[in-house]
C-alpha positions in Angstrom: 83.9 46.3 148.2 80.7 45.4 145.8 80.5 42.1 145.3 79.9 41.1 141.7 77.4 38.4 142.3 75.5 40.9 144.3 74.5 42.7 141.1 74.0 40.0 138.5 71.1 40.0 136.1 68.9 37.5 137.6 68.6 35.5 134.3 72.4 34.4 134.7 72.5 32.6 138.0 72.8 29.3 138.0 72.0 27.2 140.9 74.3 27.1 143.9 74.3 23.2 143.7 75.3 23.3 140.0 78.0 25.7 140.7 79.8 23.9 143.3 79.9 20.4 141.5 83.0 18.4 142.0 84.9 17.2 138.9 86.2 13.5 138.9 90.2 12.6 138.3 89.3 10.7 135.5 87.3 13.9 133.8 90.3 16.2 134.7 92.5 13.9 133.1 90.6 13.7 129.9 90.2 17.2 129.9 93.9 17.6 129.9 94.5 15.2 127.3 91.9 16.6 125.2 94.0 20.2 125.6 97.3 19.5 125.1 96.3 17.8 121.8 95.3 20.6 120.6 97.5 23.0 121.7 100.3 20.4 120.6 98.9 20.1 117.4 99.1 24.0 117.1 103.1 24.0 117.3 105.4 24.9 113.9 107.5 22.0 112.6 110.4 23.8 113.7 108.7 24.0 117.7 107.3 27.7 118.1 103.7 28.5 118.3 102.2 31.6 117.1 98.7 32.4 118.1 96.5 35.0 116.3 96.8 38.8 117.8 93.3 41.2 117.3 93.2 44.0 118.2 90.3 47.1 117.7 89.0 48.3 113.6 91.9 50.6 114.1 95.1 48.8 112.5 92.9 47.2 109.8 91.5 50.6 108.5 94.5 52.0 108.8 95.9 49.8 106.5 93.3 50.2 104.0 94.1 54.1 103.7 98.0 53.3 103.5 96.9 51.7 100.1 94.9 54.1 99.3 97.9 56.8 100.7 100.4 54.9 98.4 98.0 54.1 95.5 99.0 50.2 96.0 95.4 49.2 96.2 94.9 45.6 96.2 90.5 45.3 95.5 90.7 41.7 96.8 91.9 42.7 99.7 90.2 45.8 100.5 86.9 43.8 99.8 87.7 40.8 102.7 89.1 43.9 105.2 85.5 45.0 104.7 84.1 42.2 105.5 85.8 42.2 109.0 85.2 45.6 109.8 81.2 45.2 108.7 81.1 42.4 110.9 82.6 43.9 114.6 80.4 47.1 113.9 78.8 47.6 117.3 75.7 47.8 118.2 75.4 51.4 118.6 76.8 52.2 115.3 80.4 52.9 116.1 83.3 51.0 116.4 84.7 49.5 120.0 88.4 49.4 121.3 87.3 45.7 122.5 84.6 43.1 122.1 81.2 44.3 123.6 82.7 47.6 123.9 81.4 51.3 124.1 81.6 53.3 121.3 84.8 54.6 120.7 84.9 58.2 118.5 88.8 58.0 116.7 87.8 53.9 115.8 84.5 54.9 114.4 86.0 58.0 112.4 88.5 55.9 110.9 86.8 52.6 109.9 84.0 54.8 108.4 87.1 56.3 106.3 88.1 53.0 105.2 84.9 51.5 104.3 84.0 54.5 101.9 87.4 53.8 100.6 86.9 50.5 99.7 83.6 51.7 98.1 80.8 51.5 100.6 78.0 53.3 100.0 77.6 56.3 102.7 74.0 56.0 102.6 74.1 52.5 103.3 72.5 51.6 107.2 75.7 50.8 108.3 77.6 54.1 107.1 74.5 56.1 108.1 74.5 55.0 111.9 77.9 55.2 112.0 78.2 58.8 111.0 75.3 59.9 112.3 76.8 58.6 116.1 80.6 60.5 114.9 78.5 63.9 114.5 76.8 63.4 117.7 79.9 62.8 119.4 81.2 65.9 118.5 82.4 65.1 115.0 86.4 63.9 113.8 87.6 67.2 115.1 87.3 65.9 118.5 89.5 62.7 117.5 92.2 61.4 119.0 96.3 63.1 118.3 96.7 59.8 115.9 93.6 60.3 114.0 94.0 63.9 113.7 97.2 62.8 111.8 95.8 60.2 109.7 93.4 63.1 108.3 96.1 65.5 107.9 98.1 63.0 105.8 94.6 62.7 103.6 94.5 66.3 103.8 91.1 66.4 105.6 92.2 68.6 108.1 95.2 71.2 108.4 98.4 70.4 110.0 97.7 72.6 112.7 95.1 70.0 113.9 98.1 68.2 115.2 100.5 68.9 118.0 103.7 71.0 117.4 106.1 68.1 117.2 109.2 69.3 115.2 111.9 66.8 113.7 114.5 69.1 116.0 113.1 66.4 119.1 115.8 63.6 117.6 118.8 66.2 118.1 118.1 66.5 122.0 120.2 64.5 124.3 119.0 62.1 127.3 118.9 64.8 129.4 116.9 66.5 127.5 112.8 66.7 129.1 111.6 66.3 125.6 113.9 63.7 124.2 112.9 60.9 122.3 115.1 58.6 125.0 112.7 60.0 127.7 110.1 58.0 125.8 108.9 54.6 125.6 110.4 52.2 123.1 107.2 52.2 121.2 106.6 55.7 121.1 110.4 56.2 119.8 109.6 53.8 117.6 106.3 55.6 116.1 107.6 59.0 116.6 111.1 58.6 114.7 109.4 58.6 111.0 106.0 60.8 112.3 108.3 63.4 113.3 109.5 63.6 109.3 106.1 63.3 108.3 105.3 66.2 110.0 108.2 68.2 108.8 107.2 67.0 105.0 104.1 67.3 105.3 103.4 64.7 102.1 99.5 64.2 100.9 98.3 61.2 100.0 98.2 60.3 96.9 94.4 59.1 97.4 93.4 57.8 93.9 89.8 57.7 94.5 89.4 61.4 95.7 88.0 59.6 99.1 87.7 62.5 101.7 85.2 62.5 104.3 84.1 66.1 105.2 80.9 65.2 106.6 82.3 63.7 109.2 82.9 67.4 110.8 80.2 69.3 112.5 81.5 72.5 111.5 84.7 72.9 108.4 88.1 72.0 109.6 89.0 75.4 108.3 86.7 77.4 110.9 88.0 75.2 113.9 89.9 76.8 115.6 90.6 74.4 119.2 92.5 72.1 117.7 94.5 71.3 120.8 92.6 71.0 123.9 92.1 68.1 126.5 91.8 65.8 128.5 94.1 68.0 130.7 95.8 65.4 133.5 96.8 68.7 135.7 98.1 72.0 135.5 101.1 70.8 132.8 98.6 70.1 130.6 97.3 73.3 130.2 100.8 74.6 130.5 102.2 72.4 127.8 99.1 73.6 125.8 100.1 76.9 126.1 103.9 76.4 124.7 102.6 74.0 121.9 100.7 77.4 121.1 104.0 79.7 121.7 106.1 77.6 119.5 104.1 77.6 116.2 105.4 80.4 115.2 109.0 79.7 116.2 109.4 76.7 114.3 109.9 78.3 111.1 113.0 80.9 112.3 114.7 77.0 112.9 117.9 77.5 111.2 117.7 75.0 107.6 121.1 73.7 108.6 119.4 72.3 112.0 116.7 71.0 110.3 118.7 69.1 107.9 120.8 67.9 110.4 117.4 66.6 112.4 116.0 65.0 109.4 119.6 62.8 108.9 119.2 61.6 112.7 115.9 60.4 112.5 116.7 58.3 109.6 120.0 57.5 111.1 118.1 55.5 113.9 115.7 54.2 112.1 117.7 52.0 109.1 119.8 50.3 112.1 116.6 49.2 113.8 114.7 48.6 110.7 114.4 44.6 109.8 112.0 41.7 108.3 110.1 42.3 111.2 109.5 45.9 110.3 110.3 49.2 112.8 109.9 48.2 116.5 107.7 44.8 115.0 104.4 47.1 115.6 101.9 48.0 112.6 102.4 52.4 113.7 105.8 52.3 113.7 106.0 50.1 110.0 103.4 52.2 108.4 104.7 55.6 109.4 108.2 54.2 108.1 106.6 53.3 104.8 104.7 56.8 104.7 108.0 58.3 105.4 109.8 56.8 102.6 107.4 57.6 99.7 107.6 61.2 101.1 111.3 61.5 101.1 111.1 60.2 97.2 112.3 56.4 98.0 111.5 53.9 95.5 108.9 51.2 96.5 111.8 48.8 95.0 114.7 50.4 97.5 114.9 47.3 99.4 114.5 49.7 103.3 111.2 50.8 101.6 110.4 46.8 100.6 111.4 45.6 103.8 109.1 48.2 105.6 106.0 46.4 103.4 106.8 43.1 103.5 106.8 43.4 107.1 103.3 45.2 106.9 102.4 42.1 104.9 103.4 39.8 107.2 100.7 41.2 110.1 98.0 40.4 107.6 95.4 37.5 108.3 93.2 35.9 105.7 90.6 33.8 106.9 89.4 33.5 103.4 86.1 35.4 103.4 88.1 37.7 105.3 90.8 39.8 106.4 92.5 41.7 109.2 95.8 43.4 110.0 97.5 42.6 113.5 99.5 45.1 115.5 102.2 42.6 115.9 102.7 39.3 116.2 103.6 37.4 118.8 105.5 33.9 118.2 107.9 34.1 121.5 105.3 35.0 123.9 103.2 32.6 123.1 105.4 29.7 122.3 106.9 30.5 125.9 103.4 30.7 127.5 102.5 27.2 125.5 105.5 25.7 126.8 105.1 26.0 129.7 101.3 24.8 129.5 102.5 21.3 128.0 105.4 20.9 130.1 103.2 21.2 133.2 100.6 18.3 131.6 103.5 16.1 130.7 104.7 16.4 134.6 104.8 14.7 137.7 103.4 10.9 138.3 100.4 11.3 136.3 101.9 13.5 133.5 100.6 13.4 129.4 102.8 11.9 127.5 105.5 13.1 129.2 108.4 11.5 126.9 107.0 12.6 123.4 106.0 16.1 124.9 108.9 16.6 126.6 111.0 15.8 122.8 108.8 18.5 121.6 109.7 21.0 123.8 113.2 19.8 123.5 113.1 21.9 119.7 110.7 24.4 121.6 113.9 25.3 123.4 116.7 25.0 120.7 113.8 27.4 118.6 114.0 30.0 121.9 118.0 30.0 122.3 118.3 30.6 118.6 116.0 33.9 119.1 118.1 35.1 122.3 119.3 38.3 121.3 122.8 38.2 122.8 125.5 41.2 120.3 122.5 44.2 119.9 122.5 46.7 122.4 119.2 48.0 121.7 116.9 51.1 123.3 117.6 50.1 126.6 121.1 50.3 126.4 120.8 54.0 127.2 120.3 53.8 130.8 122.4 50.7 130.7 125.3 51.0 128.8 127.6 48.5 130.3 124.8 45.7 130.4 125.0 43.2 128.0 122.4 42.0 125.9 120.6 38.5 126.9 116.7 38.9 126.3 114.3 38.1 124.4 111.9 40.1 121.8 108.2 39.4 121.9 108.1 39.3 118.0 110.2 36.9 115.7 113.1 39.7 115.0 112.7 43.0 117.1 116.5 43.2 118.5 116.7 46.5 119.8 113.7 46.2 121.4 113.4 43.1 124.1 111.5 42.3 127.3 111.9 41.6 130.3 108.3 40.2 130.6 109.1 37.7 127.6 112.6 36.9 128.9 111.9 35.9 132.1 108.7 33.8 130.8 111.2 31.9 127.9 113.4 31.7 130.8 111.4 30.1 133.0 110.1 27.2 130.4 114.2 26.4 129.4 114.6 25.8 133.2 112.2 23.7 133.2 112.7 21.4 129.9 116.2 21.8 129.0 118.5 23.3 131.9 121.8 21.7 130.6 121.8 22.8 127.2 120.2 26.3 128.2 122.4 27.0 130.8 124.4 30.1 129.2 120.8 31.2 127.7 119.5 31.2 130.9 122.7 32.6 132.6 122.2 35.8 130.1 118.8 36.0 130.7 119.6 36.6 134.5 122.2 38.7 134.0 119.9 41.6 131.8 117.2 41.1 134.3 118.7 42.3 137.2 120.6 44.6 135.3 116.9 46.3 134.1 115.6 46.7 137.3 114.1 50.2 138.2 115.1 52.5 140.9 112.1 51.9 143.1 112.4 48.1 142.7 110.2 47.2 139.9 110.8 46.3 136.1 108.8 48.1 133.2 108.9 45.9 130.0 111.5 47.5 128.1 113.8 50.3 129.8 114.8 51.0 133.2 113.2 54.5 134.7 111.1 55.0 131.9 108.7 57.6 134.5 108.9 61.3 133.5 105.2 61.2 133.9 104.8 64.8 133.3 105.6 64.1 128.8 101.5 62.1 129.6 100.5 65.6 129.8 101.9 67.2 126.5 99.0 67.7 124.0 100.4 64.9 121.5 99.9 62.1 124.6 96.5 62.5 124.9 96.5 58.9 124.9 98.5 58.6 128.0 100.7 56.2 127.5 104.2 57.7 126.4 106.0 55.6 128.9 106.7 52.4 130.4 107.3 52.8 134.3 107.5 49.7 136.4 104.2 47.5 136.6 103.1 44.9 139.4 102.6 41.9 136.6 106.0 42.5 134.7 107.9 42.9 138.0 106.6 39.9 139.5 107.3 37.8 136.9 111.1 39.4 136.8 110.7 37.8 140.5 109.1 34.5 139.5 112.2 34.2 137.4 114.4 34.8 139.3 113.3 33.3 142.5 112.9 30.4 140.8 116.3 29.9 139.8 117.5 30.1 143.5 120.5 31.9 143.3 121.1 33.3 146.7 122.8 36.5 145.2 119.7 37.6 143.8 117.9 37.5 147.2 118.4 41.5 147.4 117.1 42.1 144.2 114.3 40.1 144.7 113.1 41.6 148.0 113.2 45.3 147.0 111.0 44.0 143.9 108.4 42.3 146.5 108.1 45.8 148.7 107.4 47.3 145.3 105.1 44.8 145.1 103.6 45.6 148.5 103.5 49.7 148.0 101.4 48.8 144.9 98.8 46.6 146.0 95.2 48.1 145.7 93.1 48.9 148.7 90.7 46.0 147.2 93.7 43.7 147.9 94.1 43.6 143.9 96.9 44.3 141.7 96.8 46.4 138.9 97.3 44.4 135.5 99.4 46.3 132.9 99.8 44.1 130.1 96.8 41.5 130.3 93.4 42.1 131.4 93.2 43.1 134.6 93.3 42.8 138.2 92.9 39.3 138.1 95.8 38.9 135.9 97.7 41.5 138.2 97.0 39.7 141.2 97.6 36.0 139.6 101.1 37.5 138.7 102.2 38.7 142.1 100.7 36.1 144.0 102.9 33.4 141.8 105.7 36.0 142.3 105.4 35.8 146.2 105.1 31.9 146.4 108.1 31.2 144.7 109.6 34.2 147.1 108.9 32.9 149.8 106.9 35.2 151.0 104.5 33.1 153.5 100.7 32.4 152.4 99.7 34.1 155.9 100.9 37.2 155.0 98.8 40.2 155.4 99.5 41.2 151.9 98.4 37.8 150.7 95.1 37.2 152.8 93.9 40.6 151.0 94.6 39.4 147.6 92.8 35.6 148.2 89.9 37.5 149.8 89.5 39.3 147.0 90.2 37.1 144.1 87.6 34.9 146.2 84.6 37.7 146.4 85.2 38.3 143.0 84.2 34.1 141.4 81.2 33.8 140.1 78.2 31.8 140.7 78.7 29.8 138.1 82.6 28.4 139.7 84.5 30.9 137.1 85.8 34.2 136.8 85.4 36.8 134.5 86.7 40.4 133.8 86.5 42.8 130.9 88.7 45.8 129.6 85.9 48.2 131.1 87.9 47.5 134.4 90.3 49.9 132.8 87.4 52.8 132.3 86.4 52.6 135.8 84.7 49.6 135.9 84.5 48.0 139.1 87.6 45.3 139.3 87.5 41.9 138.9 83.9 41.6 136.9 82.0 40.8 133.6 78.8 39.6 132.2 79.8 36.5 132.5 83.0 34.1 132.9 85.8 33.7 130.9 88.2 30.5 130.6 91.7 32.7 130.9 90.4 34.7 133.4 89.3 31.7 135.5 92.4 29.5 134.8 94.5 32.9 136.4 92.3 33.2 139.0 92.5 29.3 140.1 96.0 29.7 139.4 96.7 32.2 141.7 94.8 30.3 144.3 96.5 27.7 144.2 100.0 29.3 144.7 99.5 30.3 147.5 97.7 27.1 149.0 94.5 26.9 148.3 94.4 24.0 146.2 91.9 22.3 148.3 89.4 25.3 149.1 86.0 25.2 147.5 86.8 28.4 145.1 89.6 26.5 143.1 87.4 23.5 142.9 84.3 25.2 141.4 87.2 26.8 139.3 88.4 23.8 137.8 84.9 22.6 137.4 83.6 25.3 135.0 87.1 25.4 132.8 86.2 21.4 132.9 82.5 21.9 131.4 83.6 24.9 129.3 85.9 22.8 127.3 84.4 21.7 123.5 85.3 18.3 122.0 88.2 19.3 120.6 89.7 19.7 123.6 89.4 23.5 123.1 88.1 26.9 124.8 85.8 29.9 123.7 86.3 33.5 124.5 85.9 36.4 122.8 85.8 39.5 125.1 89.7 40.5 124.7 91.9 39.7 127.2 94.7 42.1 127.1 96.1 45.9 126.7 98.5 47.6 124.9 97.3 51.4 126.1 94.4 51.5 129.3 91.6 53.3 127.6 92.9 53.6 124.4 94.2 50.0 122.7 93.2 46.7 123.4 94.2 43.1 122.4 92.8 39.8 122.6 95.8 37.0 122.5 93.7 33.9 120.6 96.2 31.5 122.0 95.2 32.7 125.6 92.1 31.0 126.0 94.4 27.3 125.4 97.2 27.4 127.2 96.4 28.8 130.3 92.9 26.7 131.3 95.7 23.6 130.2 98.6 25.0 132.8 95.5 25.4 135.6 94.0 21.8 135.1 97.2 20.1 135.2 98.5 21.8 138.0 95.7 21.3 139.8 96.2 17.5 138.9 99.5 17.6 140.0 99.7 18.9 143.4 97.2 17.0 144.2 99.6 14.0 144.1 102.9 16.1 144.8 105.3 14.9 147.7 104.8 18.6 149.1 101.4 19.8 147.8 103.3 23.2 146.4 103.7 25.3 143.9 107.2 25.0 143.1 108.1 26.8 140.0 107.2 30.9 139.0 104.6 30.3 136.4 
């Protein structure tokens, strides 16, 4: 395997002496002080935290045309989303899915629509670049299926542009290839009110008369290959061929069926619909708001103004500026934080372990409140007899929890409040196992969720229509569970860990789903397999420390960008990053390398990296909600986890046993 220090610019070594400086107790100790200050002074009166959630010019130009779709057009507004969307312009005139990013066609197209909504100038340097790189990329007819859409909703392009995707999907049963249960709960959750859209086929209302035609290289009206790649396999080309077959059938749909469609789309949408908006994610809330003005529902009929105030919501004002997130993410992150303080405020040298641990004390009364215990959400479908007992990433998304969130929330009660979370935690178990996959992993919201062939239909040319099993959410089902102890769950537990082994790469790597990448992957499992017991010899684990080792930089840290998802080579950046580092240094020292060189030039750059307000940089993103196609950076990542690393590393190295003992 390449080694990334192998192929470094020379101007960014540092010398090896500087690199493999020791760091004093006493520095460590301030260091830690300095960060859970600050992340302490982040927490809510109540005891949550909530952390900022970017993601790509996307969302935030997307909203900007649902004003202009709805004719509510807030000036103010549009003027600071500018701002924002100006400022992460890339260097080569597009738009990026991530910081430092390639240009990205579908991102470009669309903040270039918003900006000449909000009144720039198209002759303006910025606009010019911008369009000039969207014609040499083949122009917004080679856009992405969502983008396509938004266009066809501005009626920029026909409706033929987009897939064949009849409202007649929400009649079909389970069984059903094509059924919306097939799907994954965020593409139900989008594709429920697209699917009327599409059958309505409403224009936006568009005040302004903003339309972008020369954005094409030839008219929408003389293209005529609408629907073609990337073609994953011979399905694709197949389901190409039946989109084409079943244009013309669609029409001969008896009206009755149609009708009948239309009712069941709405009919599961209003149960799941809440203050926190359609499946809590900026697609789903938008499309339901879209969907509402079409269907003739008042902007006062309080299911269309709870679909915007939950758009509002997502909103962030920095005061100069504004952007939309595509969610938010109070339980993730107020578990993640918790579990960063408690592990300062531990052991014999622990931070203010009393007034931290009263702190968390509300952190977990705050958790058990949002336990969602009498909805039988999506998953409920492959697990009818289940009962509820997770926990939604968002502050109300019942239908929709995770199993990545729950065992995380689970984990931190354990921890700092056992007694009075004892039936939380109890619940929590109990859904776990019960969402456990057929070959042994977890994915984060539904069990079996792997009828890979629907990545291949033209309208999932983004690829990620599903949520099969993963390495990082499986092992931290394990990491939960192991920890508890129960010998009951030892089967359950064992099949996960030989998922575990069948998906390890050849590098020695795991794949990271939901956080960026194969360092977080491998971090996740190799937590997992401590707390297993699987032993630190292992063949499985040599691989991954040899890795995770070949991969540090010169400078003591790690880094690794969402490029690593593109093909990159794993495990590598420009330069190091503070989350990355504290995952690396954490996985290292599960598995007992606490005293090796690697995790103590580790804890030596998060150490110097650290600012005087006891606080972290980073701004390459550190997360993915889609490989290749959305990205996110979590702002609250670059604080807790350098905070967890440092004061573990403190504490084992004045533990009784010198191990890891807990699955985070």
């Amino acid at each position: 395997m390449l080694i990334y220090s192998d192929i470094l610019e020379k101007e960014d070594r540092v010398s090896e002496t500087l690199s493999r400086q020791s760091v004093e107790p006493d520095e460590i100790n301030h260091a830690i002080e300095g960060a859970q200050a600050a992340l302490g002074g982040k927490q809510k009166s109540d005891g949550h935290w909530v952390y900022e959630l970017e993601a790509d010019a996307t969302i935030p130009a997307e909203y900007v045309l649902l004003e202009h779709y709805l004719d509510r057009i807030d000036p103010e507004k549009q003027a600071k989303i500018g701002v924002y969307l100006r400022r992460i312009q890339g260097d080569h005139g597009g738009w990026p899915l991530y910081h430092d990013g390639g240009f990205d066609l579908s991102a470009t197209v669309k903040a270039y629509f918003a900006l000449k909504a909000i009144g720039d100038d198209i002759n303006a340097p910025h606009m010019r670049i911008a369009r000039e790189a969207i014609l040499d990329h083949g122009g917004a007819a080679r856009t992405n299926v969502f983008t396509r859409i938004q266009l066809a909703l501005f009626g920029e392009v026909p409706w033929d542009a987009t897939p064949v995707m009849p409202v007649e999907l929400m009649l079909l049963p389970r069984k059903a290839f094509f059924s919306v249960w097939n799907m994954s709960y965020w593409s139900r959750a989008v594709i429920a009110p697209l699917l009327v859209l599409n059958a309505l086929r409403p224009k936006a209302i568009n005040p302004r008369g903003i339309h972008v035609q020369e954005l094409f290289v030839k008219p929408p009206s003389e293209v005529k290959d609408w629907i073609r790649g990337p073609y994953r396999s011979v399905w694709g080309r197949f389901f190409k061929h039946l989109d084409s077959a079943l244009r013309p059938v669609l029409p001969l749909i008896p009206r009755s069926v149609h009708k009948k469609a239309l009712k069941a789309a709405s009919d599961f949408i209003e149960p799941r619909l809440s203050r926190g908006g359609l499946g809590a994610i900026y697609p789903a809330m938008a499309n339901v708001v879209m969907m509402y003005r079409a269907q003739g529902v008042p902007d006062s009929d309080p299911r269309a103004k709870t679909a915007w105030d939950a758009i509002q919501d997502l909103l962030v004002d920095h005061g100069d500026e504004i952007y939309c997130q595509p969610c938010v993410s109070p339980v993730w992150d107020t578990g993640l934080s918790g579990l960063a303080m408690i592990e300062a405020a531990s052991g014999p040298a622990g931070t203010k372990t009393e007034e931290t641990l009263a702190a968390l004390k509300k952190s977990a009364e705050w958790l058990r409140e949002h336990q969602i215990l009498n909805v039988k959400g999506d998953w409920a479908i492959n697990a009818p007899d289940l009962r509820p007992g997770g926990w939604a990433f968002q502050y109300e998304n019942d239908y929709y929890p995770d199993v990545d969130d729950t065992a995380v929330v689970a984990m931190l009660l354990h921890r700092v409040d056992p007694e009075n979370s004892r039936e939380a935690i109890s619940r929590a178990r109990e859904w776990i196992i019960g969402m456990q996959s057929t070959n042994g992993g977890w994915g984060a919201f539904d069990i079996d969720n792997d009828h890979e062939l629907l990545n291949h239909i033209p309208f999932s040319d983004h690829g990620a229509l599903l949520d099969p099993p993963t390495a990082d959410v499986s092992a931290r089902c394990i990491s939960f569970l192991a920890q508890l102890g129960d010998p009951d769950d030892r089967p359950v537990i064992l099949k996960a860990i030989e998922y575990l082994r069948s998906e390890q790469e050849p590098e020695g790597c795991w794949f990271g789903r939901w956080g960026t990448n194969y360092i977080y992957g491998t971090w996740s499992v190799l937590c997992a397999l401590n707390i297993a017991g699987v032993p630190h010899d292992d063949p499985m684990v040599l691989r991954a420390v040899n890795w995770l080792e070949s991969v540090q930089r010169p400078d003591g840290g790690w880094g690794e960008d969402c490029a690593t998802y593109e093909g990159g080579t794993a495990g590598t950046y420009k330069k190091s990053l503070p989350s990355q580092t504290a995952w690396a240094v954490l996985a290292l020292m599960a598995v007992g390398r606490r005293e090796s060189e690697a995790v103590k030039r580790g804890v030596a750059y998060l150490v110097s990296q650290q600012n005087e307000k006891g606080e972290w940089q980073e701004e390459a993103y550190n997360a993915v909600g889609f490989p290749k196609v959305f990205y996110l950076r979590y702002h609250g990542y670059k604080q807790f986890f350098p905070l967890t690393a440092l004061a573990r590393y403190r504490n084992l190295g004045v533990s009784n046993s010198g191990k890891v003992e807990y699955g985070f």
